[in-house]
C-alpha positions in Angstrom: 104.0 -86.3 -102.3 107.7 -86.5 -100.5 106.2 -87.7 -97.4 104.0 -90.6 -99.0 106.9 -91.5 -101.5 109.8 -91.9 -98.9 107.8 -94.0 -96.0 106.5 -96.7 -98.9 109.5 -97.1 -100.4 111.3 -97.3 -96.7 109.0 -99.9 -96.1 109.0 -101.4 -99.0 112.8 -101.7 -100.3 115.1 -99.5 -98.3 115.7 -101.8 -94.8 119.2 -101.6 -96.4 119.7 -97.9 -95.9 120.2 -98.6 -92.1 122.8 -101.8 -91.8 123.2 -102.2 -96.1 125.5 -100.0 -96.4 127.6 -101.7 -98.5 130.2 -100.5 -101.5 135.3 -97.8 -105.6 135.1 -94.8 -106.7 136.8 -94.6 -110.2 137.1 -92.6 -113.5 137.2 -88.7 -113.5 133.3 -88.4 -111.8 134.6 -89.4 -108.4 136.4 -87.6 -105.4 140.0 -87.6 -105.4 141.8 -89.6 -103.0 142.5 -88.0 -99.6 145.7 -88.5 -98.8 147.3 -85.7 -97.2 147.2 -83.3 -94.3 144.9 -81.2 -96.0 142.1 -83.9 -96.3 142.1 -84.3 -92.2 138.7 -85.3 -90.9 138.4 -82.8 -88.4 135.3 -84.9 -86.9 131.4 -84.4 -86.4 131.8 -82.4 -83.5 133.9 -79.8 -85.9 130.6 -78.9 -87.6 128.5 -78.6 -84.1 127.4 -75.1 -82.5 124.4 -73.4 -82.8 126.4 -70.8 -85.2 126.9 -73.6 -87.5 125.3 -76.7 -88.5 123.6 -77.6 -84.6 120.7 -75.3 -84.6 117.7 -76.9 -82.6 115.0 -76.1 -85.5 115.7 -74.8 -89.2 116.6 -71.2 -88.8 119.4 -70.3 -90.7 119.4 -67.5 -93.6 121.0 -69.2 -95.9 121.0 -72.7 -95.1 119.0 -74.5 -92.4 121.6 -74.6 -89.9 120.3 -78.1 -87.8 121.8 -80.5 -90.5 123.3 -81.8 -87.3 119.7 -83.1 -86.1 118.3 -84.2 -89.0 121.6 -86.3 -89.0 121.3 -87.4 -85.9 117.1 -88.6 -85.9 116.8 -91.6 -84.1 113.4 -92.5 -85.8 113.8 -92.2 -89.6 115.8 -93.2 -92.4 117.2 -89.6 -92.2 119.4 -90.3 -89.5 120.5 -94.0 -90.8 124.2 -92.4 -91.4 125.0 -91.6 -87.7 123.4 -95.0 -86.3 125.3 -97.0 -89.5 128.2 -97.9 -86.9 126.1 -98.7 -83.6 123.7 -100.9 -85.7 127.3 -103.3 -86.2 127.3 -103.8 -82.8 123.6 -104.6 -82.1 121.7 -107.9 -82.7 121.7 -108.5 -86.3 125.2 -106.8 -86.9 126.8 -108.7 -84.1 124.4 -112.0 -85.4 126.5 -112.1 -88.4 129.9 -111.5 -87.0 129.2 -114.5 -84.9 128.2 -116.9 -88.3 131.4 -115.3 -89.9 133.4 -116.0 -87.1 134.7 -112.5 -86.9 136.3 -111.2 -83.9 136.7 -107.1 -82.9 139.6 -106.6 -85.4 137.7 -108.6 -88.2 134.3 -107.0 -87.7 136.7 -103.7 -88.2 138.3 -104.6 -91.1 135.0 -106.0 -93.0 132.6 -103.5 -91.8 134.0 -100.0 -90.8 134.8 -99.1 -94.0 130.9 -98.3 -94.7 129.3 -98.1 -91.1 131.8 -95.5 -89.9 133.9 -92.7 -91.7 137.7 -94.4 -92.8 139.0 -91.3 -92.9 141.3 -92.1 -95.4 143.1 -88.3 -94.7 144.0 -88.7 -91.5 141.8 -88.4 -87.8 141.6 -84.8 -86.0 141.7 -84.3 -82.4 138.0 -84.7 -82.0 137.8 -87.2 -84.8 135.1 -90.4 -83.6 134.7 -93.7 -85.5 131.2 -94.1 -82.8 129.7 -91.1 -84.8 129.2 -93.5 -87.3 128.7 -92.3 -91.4 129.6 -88.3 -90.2 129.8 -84.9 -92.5 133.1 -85.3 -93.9 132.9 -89.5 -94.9 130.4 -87.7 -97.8 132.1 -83.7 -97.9 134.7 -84.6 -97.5 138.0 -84.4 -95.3 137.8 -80.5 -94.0 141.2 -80.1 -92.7 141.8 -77.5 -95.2 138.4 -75.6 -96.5 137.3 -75.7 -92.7 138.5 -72.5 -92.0 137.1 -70.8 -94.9 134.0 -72.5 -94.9 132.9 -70.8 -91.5 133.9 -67.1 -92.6 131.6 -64.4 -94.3 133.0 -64.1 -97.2 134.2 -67.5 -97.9 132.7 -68.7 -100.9 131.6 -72.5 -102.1 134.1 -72.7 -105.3 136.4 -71.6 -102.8 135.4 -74.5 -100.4 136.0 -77.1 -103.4 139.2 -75.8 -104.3 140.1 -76.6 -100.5 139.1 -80.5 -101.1 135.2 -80.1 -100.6 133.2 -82.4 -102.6 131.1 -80.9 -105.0 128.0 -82.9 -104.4 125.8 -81.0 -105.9 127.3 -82.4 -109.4 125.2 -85.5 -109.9 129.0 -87.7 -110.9 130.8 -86.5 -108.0 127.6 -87.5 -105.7 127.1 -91.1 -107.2 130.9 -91.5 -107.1 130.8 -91.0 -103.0 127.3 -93.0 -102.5 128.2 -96.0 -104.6 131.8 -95.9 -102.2 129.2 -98.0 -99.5 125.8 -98.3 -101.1 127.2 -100.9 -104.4 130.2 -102.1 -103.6 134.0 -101.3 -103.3 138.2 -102.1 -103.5 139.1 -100.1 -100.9 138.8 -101.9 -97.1 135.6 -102.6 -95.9 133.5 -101.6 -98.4 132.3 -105.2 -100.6 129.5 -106.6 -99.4 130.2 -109.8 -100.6 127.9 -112.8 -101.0 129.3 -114.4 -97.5 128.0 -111.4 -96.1 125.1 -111.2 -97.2 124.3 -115.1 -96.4 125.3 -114.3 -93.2 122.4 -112.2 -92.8 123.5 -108.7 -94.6 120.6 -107.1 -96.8 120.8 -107.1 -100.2 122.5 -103.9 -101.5 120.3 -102.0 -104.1 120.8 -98.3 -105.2 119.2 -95.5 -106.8 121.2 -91.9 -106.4 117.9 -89.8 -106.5 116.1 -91.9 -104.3 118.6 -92.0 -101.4 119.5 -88.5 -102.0 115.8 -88.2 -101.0 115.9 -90.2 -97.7 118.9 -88.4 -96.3 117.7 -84.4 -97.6 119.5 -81.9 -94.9 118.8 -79.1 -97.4 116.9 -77.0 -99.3 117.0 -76.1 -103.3 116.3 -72.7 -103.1 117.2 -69.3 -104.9 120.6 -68.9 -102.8 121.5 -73.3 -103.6 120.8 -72.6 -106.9 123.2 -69.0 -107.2 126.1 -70.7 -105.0 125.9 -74.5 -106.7 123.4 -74.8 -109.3 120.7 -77.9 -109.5 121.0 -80.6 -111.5 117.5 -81.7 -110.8 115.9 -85.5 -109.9 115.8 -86.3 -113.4 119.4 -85.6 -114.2 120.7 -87.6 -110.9 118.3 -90.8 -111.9 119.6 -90.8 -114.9 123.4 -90.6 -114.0 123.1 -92.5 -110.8 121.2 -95.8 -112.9 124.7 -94.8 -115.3 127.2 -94.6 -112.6 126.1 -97.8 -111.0 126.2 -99.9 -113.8 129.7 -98.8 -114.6 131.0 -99.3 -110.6 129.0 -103.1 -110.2 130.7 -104.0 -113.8 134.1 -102.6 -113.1 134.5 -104.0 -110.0 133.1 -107.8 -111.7 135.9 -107.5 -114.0 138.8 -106.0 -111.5 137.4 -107.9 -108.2 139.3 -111.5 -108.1 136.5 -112.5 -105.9 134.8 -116.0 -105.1 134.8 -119.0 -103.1 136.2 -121.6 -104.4 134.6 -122.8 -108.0 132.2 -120.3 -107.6 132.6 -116.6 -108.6 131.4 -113.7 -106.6 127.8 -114.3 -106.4 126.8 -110.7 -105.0 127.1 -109.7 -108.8 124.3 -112.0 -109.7 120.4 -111.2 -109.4 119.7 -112.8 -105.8 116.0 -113.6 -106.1 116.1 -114.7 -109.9 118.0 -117.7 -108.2 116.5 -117.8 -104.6 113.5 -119.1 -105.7 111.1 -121.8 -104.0 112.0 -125.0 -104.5 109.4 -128.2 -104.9 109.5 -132.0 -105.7 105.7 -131.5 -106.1 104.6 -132.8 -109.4 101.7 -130.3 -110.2 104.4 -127.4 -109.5 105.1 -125.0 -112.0 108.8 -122.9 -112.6 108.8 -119.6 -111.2 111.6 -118.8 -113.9 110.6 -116.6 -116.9 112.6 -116.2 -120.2 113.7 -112.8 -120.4 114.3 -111.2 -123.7 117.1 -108.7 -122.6 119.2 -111.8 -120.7 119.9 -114.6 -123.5 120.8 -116.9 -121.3 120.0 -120.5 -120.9 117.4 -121.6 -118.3 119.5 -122.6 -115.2 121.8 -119.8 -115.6 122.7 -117.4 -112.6 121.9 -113.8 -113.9 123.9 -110.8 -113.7 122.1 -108.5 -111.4 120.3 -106.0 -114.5 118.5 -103.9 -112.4 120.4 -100.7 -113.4 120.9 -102.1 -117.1 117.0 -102.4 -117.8 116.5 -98.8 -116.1 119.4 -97.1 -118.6 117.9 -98.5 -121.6 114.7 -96.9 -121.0 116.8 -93.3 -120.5 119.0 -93.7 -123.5 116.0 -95.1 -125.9 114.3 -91.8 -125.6 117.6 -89.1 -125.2 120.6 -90.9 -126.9 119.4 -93.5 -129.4 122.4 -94.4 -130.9 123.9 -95.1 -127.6 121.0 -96.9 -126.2 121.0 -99.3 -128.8 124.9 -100.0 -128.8 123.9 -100.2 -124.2 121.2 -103.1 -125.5 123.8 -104.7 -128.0 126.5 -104.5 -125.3 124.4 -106.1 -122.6 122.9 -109.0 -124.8 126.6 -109.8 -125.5 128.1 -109.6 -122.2 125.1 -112.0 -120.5 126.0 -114.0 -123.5 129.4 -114.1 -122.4 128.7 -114.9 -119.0 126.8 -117.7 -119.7 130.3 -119.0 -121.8 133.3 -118.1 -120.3 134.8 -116.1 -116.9 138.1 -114.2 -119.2 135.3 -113.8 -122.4 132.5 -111.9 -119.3 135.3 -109.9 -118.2 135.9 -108.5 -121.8 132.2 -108.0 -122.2 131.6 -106.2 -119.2 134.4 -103.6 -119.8 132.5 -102.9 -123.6 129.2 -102.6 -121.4 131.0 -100.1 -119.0 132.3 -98.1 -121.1 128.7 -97.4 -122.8 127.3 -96.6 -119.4 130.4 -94.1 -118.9 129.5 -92.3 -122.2 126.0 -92.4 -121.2 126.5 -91.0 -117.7 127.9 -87.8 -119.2 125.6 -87.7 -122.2 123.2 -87.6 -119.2 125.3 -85.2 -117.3 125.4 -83.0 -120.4 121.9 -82.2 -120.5 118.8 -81.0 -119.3 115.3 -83.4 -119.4 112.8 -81.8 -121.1 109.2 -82.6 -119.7 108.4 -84.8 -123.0 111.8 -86.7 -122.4 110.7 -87.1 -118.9 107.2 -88.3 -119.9 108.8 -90.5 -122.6 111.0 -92.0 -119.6 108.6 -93.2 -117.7 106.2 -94.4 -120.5 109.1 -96.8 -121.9 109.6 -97.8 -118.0 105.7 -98.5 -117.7 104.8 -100.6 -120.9 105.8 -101.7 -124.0 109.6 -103.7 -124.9 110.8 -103.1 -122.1 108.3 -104.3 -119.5 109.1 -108.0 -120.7 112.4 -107.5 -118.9 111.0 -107.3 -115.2 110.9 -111.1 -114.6 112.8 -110.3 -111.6 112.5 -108.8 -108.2 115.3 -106.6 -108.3 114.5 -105.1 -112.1 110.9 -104.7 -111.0 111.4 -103.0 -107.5 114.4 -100.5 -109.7 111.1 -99.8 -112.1 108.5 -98.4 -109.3 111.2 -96.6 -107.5 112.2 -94.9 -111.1 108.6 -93.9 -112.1 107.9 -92.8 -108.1 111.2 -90.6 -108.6 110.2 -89.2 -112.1 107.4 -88.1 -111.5 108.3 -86.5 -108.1 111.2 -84.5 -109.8 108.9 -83.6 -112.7 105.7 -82.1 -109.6 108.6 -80.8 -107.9 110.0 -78.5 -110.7 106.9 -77.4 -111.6 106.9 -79.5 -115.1 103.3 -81.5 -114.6 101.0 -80.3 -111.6 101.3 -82.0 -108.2 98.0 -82.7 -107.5 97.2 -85.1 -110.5 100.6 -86.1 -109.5 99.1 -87.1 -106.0 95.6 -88.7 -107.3 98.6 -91.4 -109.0 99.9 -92.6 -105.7 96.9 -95.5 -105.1 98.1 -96.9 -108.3 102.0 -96.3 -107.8 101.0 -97.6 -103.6 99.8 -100.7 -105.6 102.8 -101.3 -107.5 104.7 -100.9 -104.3 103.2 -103.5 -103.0 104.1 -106.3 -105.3 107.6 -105.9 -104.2 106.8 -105.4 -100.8 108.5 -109.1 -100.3 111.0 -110.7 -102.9 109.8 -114.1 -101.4 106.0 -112.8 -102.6 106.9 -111.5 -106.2 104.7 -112.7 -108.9 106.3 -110.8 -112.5 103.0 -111.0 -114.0 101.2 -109.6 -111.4 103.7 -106.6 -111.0 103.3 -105.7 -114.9 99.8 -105.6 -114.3 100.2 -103.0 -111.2 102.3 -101.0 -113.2 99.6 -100.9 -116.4 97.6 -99.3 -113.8 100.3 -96.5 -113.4 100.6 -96.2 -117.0 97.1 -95.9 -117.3 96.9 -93.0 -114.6 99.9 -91.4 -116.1 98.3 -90.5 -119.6 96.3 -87.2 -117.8 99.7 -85.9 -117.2 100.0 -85.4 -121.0 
């Protein structure tokens, strides 16, 4: 089911995983800054050598040993991280530079902080900003745990300790991803609404999902003894957690806008980039949506991740589910009212999806949970809510990743998990194209999956 899932959602949603790589890591769940000698990125080529990560085919004993060349593949989305900083410099990259009026030093400062590796520690001798999104912009400066990371006996608690990431922990990983895949403070990592009209995708993220795309190894016996697993369920629901927090800190801390206008990346970019026609006999595209109490007219906050969490936290954490619901009716009220009122609002909200995000952390998805999950994501309340592209396309990634991590850990049994994918295919493709979505038509794909998911009971 991996292969199937990742090339339809590639096609489908994920044309920003090569050049929208867009993105502040804050609170206790993300890497600490680098900011010594012992955070030096040593560089790519640091990690290269057949003895190490360079291997022409997967042959190591204990991991595969060509992470290097899975890195580096010039024809999937596997290898988007090494072309993130040559695609700046090719036709679409250098198309908006040109309608930003950005020259070498500007593209630099607005781009390089996602499509290359800042190295905020410091640049080794065979350091490279051309290698684009390398090992240590995601590990981690190795000037330190280098050494001990290529011996026998070294060990990976002893690795972290040095200053390696712990990515295996779901927090620390959505902490480095949302850095350039949400949005950011620190330089060149905001893909602002300037940006994107200048011809930048729209950024959209989902920790699982991506984790997915860029896989350079393999959960087995000796991952699980030297790391543990968190599993795809556990980094769903923390990554939908995590992003929510990052996109509503950074609304209330950002200081952003043009002019009268605020930020407008923040804001659902299809629910307001809509067709528009003097035609008499034409009918609004806009639908009321019960979880956004907002008047008609109204920009909305971009809910995708909001709509996702409330199905998680309905089913595991109740309580806090329906203080995340109460908390997000009150802050689109408050947008809707007043910029200083929206900024109180929004801290409330985050601080709900922090408390969920290690309520989630905290525990292991049972297969009913799981099952529970994607029924309140397929029908009922909480369908009403997918009036808009971006909600909708979160929803078909969510039940497409829940029920991969449940077939993959052994939970429901893959090949009735299989015989679903026509119906989840058809989902897929009513949000192929934002321009094309119809909501009614995408809740009626989805009954379909609901439908088909009832024999995994």
């Amino acid at each position: 089911m991996g292969e199937g899932r990742t090339s339809r959602v590639i096609g489908a949603l994920c044309a920003a995983a090569v050049l929208g790589i867009g993105a502040l890591a804050m609170g206790a769940a993300t890497a600490a800054p680098e900011s010594s000698n012992r955070a030096t990125h040593e560089g790519v080529a640091s990690c290269a050598g057949s003895t190490c990560h360079s291997r022409q085919v997967d042959s190591g004993v204990n991991v595969r040993q060509n992470e290097l060349i899975t890195w580096q593949d010039p024809s999937s989305v596997a290898g988007a991280h090494s072309r993130a900083y040559r695609v700046v410099y090719e036709a679409r990259g250098e198309a908006i530079a040109r309608k930003m009026g950005l020259n070498a030093d500007g593209v630099a400062r607005q781009c390089l902080g996602c499509h290359s590796d800042p190295a905020a520690g410091g640049r080794g001798a065979r350091f490279q900003s051309s290698d684009g999104v390398g090992c240590e912009a995601c590990h981690g400066g190795s000037g330190a745990w280098l050494a001990s990371h290529r011996t026998v006996t070294g060990t990976h608690a002893d690795n972290i300790s040095r200053g390696m990431r712990a990515l295996e922990n779901p927090k620390v990983r959505a902490g480095v991803c949302l850095d350039c895949h949400f949005g950011g403070s620190k330089p060149g990592q905001f893909v602002s609404h300037e940006i994107m009209a200048a011809g930048h995708p729209r950024v959209a993220f989902e920790l699982d999902l991506f984790s997915s795309l860029q896989q350079h190894w393999d959960v087995d016996a000796d991952y699980v003894k030297r790391k543990t697993y968190a599993g795809g369920v556990k980094t769903w629901a923390v990554g939908q957690a995590m992003a929510l927090d990052r996109a509503l800190t950074l609304y209330g801390t950002s200081g952003r806008g043009q002019g009268a206008f605020p930020e407008l990346y923040f804001f659902d970019c299809h629910a307001c980039h809509r067709q528009i026609s003097d035609d008499p006999k034409a009918r609004p595209q806009w639908q009321a949506n019960p979880g956004r109490p907002i008047p008609a007219g109204t920009p909305p906050f971009n809910d995708e991740n909001m709509i996702m969490l409330s199905a998680a936290a309905k089913v595991v954490a109740p309580a806090l589910g329906a203080r995340l619901d109460a908390d997000s009716r009150a802050f689109h009220v408050a947008l809707a009212r007043d910029k200083a009122e929206s900024v109180r609002a929004a801290a409330k909200l985050a601080a709900t999806a922090r408390a969920l995000s290690d309520a989630f952390a905290a525990r292991n998805f049972s297969r009913a949970e799981t099952l529970a999950i994607v029924d309140a994501i397929l029908q009922g309340e909480i369908t009403r809510r997918y009036t808009d592209y971006a909600g909708s396309a979160q929803a078909v990634m969510a039940a497409d990743t829940l029920l991969n991590a449940m077939a993959n850990s052994g939970q429901v049994d893959r090949g009735a998990v299989s015989r679903m994918r026509p119906n989840l295919d058809r989902a897929y493709a009513q949000v192929r194209d934002p321009n094309n979505y119809r909501p009614d038509a995408f809740r009626a794909s989805l009954t379909q999956v609901a439908q088909a998911a009832r024999s995994l009971r």
